[in-house]
N, CA, C and O atoms as a GROMACS GRO file, in nm:
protein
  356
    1UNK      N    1  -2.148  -1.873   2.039
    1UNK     CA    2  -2.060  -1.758   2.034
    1UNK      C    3  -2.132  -1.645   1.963
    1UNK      O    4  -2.209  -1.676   1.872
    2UNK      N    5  -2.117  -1.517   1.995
    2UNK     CA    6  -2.210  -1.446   1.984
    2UNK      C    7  -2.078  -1.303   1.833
    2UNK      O    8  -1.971  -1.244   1.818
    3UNK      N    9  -2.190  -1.329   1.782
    3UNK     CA   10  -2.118  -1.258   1.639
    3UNK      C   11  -2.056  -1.050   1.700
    3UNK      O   12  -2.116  -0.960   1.758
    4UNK      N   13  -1.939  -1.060   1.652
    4UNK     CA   14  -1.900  -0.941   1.714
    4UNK      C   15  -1.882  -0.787   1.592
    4UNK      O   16  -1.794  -0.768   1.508
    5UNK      N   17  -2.015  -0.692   1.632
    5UNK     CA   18  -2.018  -0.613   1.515
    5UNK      C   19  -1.904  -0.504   1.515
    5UNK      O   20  -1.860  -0.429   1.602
    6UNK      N   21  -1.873  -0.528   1.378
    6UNK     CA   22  -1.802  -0.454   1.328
    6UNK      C   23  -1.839  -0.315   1.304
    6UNK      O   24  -1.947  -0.298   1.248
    7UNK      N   25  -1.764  -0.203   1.337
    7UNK     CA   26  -1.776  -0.060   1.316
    7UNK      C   27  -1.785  -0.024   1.151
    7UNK      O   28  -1.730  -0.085   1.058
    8UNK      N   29  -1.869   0.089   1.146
    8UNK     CA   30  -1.830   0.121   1.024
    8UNK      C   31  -1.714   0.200   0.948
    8UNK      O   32  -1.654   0.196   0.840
    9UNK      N   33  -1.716   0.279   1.078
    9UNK     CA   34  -1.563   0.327   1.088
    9UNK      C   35  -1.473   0.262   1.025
    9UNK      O   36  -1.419   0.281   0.916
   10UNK      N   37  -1.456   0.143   1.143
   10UNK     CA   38  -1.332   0.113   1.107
   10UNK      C   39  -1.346   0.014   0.995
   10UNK      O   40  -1.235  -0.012   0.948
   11UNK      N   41  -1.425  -0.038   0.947
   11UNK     CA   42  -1.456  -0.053   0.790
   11UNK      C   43  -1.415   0.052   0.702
   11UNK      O   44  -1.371   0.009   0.595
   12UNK      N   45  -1.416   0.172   0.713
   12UNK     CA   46  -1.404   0.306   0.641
   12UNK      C   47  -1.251   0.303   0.607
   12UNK      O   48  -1.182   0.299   0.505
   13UNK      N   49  -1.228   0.306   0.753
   13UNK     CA   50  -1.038   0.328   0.771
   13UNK      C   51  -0.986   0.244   0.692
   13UNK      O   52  -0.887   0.280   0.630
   14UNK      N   53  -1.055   0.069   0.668
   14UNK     CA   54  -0.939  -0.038   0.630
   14UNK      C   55  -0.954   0.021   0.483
   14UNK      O   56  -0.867  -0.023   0.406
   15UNK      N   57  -1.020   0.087   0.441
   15UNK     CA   58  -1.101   0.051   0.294
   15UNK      C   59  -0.953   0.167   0.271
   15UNK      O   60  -0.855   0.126   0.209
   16UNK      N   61  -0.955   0.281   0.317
   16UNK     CA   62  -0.849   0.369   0.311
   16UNK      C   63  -0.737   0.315   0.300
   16UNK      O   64  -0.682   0.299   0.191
   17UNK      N   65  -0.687   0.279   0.416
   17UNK     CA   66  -0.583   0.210   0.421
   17UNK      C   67  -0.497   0.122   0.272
   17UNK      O   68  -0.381   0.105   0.233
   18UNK      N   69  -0.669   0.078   0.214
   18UNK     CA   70  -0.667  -0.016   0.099
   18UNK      C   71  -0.631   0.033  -0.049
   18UNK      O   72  -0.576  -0.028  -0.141
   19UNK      N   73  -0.681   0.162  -0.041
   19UNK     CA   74  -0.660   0.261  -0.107
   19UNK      C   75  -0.554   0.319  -0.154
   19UNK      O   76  -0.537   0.341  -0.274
   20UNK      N   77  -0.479   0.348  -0.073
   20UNK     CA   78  -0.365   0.430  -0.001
   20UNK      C   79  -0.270   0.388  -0.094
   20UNK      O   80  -0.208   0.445  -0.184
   21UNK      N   81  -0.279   0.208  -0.026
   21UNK     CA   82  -0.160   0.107  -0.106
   21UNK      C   83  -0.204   0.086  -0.243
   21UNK      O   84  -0.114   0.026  -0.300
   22UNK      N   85  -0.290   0.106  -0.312
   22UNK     CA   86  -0.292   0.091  -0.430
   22UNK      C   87  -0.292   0.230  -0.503
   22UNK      O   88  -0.345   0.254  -0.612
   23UNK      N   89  -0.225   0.314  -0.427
   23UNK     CA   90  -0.202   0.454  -0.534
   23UNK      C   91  -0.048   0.403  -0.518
   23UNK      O   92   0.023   0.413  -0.617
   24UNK      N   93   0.022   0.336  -0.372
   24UNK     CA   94   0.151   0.318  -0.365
   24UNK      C   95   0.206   0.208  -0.512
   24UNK      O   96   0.314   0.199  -0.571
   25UNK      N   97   0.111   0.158  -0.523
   25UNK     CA   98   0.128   0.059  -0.601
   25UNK      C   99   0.109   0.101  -0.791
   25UNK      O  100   0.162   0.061  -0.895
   26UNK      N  101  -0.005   0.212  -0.752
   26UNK     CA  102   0.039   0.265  -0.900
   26UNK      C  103   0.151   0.328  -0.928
   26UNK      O  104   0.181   0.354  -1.044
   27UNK      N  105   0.226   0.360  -0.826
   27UNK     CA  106   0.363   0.458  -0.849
   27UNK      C  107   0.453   0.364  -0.897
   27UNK      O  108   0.526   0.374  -0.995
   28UNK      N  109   0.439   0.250  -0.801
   28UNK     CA  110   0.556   0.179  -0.818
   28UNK      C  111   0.564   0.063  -0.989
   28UNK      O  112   0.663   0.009  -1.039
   29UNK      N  113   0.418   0.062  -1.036
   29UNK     CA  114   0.368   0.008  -1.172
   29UNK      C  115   0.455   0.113  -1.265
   29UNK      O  116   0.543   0.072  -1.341
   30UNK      N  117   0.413   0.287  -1.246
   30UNK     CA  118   0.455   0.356  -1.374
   30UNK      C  119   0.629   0.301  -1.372
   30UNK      O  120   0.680   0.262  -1.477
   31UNK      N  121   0.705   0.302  -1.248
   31UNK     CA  122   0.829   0.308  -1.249
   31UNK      C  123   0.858   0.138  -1.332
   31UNK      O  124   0.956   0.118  -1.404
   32UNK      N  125   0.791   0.069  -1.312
   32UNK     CA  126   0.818  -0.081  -1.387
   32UNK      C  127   0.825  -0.047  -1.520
   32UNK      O  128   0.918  -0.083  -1.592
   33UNK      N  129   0.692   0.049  -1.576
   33UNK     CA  130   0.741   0.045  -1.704
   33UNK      C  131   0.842   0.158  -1.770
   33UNK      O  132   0.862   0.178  -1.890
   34UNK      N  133   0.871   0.193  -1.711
   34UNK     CA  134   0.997   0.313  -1.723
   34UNK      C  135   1.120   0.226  -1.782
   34UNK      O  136   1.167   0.223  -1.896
   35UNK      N  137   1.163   0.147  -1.644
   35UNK     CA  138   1.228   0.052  -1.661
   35UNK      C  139   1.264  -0.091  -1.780
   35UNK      O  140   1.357  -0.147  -1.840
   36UNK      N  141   1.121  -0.096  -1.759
   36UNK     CA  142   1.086  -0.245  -1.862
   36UNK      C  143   1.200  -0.239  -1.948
   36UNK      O  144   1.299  -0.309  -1.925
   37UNK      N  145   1.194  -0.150  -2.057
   37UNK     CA  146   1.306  -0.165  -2.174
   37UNK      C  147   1.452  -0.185  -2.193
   37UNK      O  148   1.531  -0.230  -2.276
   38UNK      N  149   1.449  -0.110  -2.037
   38UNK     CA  150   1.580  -0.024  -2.085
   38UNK      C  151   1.722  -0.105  -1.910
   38UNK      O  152   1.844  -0.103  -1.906
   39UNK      N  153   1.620  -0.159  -1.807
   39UNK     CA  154   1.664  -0.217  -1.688
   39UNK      C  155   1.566  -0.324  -1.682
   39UNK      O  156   1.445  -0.310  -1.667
   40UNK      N  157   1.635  -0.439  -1.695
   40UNK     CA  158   1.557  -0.534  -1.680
   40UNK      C  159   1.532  -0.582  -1.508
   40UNK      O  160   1.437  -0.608  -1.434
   41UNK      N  161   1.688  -0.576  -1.500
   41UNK     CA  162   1.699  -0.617  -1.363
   41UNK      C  163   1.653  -0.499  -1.270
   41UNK      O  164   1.741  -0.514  -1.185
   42UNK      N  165   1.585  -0.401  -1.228
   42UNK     CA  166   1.531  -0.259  -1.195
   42UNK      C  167   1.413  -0.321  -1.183
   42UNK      O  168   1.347  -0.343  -1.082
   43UNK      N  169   1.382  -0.359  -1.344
   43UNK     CA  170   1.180  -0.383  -1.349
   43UNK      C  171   1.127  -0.487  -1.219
   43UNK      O  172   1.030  -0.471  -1.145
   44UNK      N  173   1.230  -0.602  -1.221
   44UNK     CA  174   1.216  -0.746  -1.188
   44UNK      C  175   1.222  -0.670  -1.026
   44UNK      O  176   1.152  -0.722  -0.939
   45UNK      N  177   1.289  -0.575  -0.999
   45UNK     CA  178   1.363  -0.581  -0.824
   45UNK      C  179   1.207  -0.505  -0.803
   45UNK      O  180   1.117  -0.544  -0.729
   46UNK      N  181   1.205  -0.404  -0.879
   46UNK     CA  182   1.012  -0.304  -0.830
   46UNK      C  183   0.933  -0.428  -0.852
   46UNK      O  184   0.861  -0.444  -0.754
   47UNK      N  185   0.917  -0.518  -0.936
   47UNK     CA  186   0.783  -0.621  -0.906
   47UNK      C  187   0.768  -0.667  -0.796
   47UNK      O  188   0.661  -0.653  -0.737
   48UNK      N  189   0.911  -0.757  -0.721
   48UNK     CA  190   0.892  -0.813  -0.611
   48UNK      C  191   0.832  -0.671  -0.449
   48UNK      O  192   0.755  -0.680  -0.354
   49UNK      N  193   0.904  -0.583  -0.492
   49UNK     CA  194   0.841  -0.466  -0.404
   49UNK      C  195   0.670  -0.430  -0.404
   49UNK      O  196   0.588  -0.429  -0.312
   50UNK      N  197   0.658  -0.410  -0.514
   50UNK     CA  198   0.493  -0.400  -0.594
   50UNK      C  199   0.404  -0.535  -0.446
   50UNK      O  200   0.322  -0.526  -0.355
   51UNK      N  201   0.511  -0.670  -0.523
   51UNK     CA  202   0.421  -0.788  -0.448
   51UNK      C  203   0.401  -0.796  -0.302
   51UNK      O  204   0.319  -0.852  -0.229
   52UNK      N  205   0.533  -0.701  -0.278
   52UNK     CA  206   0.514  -0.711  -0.092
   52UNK      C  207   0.403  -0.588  -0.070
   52UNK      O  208   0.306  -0.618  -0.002
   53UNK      N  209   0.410  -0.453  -0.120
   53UNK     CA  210   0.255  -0.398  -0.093
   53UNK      C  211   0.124  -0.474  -0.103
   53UNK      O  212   0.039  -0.448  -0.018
   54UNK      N  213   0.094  -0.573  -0.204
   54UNK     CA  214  -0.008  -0.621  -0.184
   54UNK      C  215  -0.005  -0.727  -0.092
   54UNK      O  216  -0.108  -0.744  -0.026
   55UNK      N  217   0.107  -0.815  -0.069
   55UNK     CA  218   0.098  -0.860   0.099
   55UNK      C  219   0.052  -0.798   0.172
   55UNK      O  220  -0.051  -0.821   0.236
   56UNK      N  221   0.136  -0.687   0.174
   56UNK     CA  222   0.097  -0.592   0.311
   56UNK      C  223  -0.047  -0.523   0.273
   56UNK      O  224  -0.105  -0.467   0.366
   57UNK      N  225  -0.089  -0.523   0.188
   57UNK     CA  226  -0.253  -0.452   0.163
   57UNK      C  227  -0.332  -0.565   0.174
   57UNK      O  228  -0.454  -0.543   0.174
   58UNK      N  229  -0.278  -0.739   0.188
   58UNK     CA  230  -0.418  -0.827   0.172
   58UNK      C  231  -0.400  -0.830   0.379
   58UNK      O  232  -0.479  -0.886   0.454
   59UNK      N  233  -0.298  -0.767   0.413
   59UNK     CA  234  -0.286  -0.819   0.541
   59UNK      C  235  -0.376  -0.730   0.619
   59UNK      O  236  -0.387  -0.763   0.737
   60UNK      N  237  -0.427  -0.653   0.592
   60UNK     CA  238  -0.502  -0.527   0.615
   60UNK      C  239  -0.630  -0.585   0.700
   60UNK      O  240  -0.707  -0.652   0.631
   61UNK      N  241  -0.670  -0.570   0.850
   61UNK     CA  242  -0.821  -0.639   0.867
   61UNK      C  243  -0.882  -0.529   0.960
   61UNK      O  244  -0.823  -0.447   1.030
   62UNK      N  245  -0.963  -0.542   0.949
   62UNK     CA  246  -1.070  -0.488   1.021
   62UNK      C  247  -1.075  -0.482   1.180
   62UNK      O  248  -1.129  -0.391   1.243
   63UNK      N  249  -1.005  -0.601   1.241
   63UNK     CA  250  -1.040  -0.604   1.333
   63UNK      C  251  -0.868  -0.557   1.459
   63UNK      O  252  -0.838  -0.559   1.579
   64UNK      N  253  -0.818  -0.528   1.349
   64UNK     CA  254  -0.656  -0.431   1.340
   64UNK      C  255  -0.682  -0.306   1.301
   64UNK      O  256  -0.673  -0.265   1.186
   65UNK      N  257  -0.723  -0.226   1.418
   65UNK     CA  258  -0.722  -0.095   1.362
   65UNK      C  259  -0.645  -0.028   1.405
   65UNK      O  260  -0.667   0.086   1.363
   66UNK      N  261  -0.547  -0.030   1.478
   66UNK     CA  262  -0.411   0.045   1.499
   66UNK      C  263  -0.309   0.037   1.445
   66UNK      O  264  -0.231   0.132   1.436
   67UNK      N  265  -0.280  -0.114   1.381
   67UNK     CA  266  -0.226  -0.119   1.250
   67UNK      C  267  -0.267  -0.074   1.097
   67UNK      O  268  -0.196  -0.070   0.997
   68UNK      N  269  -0.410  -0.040   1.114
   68UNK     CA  270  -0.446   0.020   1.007
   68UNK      C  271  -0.448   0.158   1.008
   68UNK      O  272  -0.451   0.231   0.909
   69UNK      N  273  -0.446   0.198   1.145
   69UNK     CA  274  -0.401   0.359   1.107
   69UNK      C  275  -0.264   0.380   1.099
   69UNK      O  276  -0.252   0.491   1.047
   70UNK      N  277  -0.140   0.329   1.126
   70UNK     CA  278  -0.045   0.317   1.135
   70UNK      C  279  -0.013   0.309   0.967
   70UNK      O  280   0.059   0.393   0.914
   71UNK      N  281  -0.089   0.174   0.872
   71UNK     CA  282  -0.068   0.228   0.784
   71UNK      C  283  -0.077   0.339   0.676
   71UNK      O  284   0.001   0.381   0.590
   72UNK      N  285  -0.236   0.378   0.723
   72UNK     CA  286  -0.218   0.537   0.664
   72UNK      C  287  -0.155   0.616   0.742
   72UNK      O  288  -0.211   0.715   0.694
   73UNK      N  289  -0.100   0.652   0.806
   73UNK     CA  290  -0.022   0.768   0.900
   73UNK      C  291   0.110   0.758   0.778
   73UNK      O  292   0.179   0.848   0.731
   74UNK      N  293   0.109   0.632   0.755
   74UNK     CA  294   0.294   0.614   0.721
   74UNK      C  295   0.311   0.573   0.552
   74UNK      O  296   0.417   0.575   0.490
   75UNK      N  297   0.188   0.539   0.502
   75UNK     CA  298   0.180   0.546   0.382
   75UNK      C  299   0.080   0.670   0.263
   75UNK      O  300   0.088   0.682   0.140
   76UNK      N  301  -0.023   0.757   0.383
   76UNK     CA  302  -0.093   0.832   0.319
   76UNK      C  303   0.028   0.947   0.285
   76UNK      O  304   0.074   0.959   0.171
   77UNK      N  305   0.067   1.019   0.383
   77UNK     CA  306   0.211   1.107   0.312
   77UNK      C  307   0.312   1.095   0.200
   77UNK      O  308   0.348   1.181   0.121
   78UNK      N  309   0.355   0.944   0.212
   78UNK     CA  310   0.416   0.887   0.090
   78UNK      C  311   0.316   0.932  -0.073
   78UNK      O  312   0.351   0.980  -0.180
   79UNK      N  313   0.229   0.902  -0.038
   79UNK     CA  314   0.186   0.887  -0.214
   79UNK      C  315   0.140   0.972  -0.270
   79UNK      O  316   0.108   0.993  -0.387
   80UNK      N  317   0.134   1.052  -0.127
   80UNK     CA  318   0.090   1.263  -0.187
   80UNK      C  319   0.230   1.313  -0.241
   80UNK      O  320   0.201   1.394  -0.329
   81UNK      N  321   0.368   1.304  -0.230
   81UNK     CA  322   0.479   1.339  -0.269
   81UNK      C  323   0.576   1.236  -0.302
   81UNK      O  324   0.647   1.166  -0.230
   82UNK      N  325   0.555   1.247  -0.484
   82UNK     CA  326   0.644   1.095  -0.517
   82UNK      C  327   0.768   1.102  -0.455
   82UNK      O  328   0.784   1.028  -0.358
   83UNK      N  329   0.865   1.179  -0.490
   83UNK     CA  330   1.033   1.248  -0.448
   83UNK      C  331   0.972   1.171  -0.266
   83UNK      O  332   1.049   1.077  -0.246
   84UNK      N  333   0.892   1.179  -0.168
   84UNK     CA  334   0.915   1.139  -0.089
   84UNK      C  335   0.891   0.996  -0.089
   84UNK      O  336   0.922   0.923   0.005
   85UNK      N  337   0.835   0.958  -0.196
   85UNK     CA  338   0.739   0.776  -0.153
   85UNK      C  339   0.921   0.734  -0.196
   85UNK      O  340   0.992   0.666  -0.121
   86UNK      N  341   0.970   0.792  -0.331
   86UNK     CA  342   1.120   0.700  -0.365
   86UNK      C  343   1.228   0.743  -0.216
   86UNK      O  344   1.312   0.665  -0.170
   87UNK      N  345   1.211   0.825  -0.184
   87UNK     CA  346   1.264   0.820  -0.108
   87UNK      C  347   1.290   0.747   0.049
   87UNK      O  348   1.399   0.714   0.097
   88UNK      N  349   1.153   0.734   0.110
   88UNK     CA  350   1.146   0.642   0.194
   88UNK      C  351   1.088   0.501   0.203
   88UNK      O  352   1.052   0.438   0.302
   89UNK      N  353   1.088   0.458   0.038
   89UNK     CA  354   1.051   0.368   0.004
   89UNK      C  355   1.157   0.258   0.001
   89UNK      O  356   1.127   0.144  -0.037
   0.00000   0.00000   0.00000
């Protein structure tokens, strides 16, 4: 079986993609500790959210690149405008 090369491109894109979700994921960290003190049950409901971005960021491959632009199309807008990431988050 003959090894099938990968673009760099779309190496580029996933790495973005990878990116993307971990600014989503710093948003959703500051709001944990906002919470921490004062909503326990708030902190606990954003962790499990937090954990499904990094699902969805380990699910991320290379050889999915329409799902990987799909996720920046639909997550790069989100994390440029917080008021929009809570909102369609």
């Amino acid at each position: 079986m003959a090894e099938q090369e990968t673009s760099y491109d779309a190496i580029v894109r996933v790495e973005i993609a990878i990116e993307i979700l971990n600014q989503a994921r710093v948003i959703v960290i500051a709001r944990i500790y906002e919470h921490e003190g004062t909503n326990a049950g708030a902190a606990e409901a954003l962790r499990r959210r937090r954990r499904d971005l990094i699902e969805l960021q380990q699910s991320i491959r290379v050889a999915d690149l329409d799902g990987t632009e799909n996720h920046i199309a639909v997550w790069g807008p989100r994390v440029q405008d917080e008021a929009r990431f809570w909102a369609e988050f």
